[in-house]
C-alpha positions, 0 to 999 in steps of 0.5 A: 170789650168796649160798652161802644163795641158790645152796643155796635155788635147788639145793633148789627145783630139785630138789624141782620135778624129783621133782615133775615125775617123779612127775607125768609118771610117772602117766600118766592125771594127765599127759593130763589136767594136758597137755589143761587147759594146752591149753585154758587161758589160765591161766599154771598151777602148777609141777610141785611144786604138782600134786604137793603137791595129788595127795600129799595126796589120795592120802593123805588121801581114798584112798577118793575116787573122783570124778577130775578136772573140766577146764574153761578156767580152773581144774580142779576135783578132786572127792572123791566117792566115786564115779567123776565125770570131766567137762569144762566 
């Protein structure tokens, strides 16, 4: 194996597991992302995916306050700024 490939493999395996802590460390976000896997036939995203999406939420809409909308195939993050928790 290329040194490039082992250090591009060591960077995306670190990056997924701050995602991970970060993630897992939020626990209404961890219910929520654990009970979609359940209901889903959908492979899902990485840890570093949900993370990416949460981050920019947080500080892009910091005055959303709609929540999560948890249906089979998808979740739907809605922005409103007003409380909106649903299940499909």
């Amino acid at each position: 194996m290329k040194l490039k490939d082992e250090i591009a493999r060591i960077f995306v395996k670190s990056i997924e597991a701050r995602a991970k802590t970060q993630i897992l460390g939020n626990p209404k976000l961890k219910e929520y992302l654990e009970h979609y896997a359940k209901i889903s036939p959908s492979t899902g995203c990485s840890y570093s995916d949900y993370a990416v999406l949460y981050n920019w939420i947080r500080k892009n809409k910091r005055s959303g306050k709609g929540g999560l909308g948890l249906y089979p195939t998808f979740v739907h993050v809605d922005i409103r700024d007003y409380p909106a928790d649903w299940r499909g």
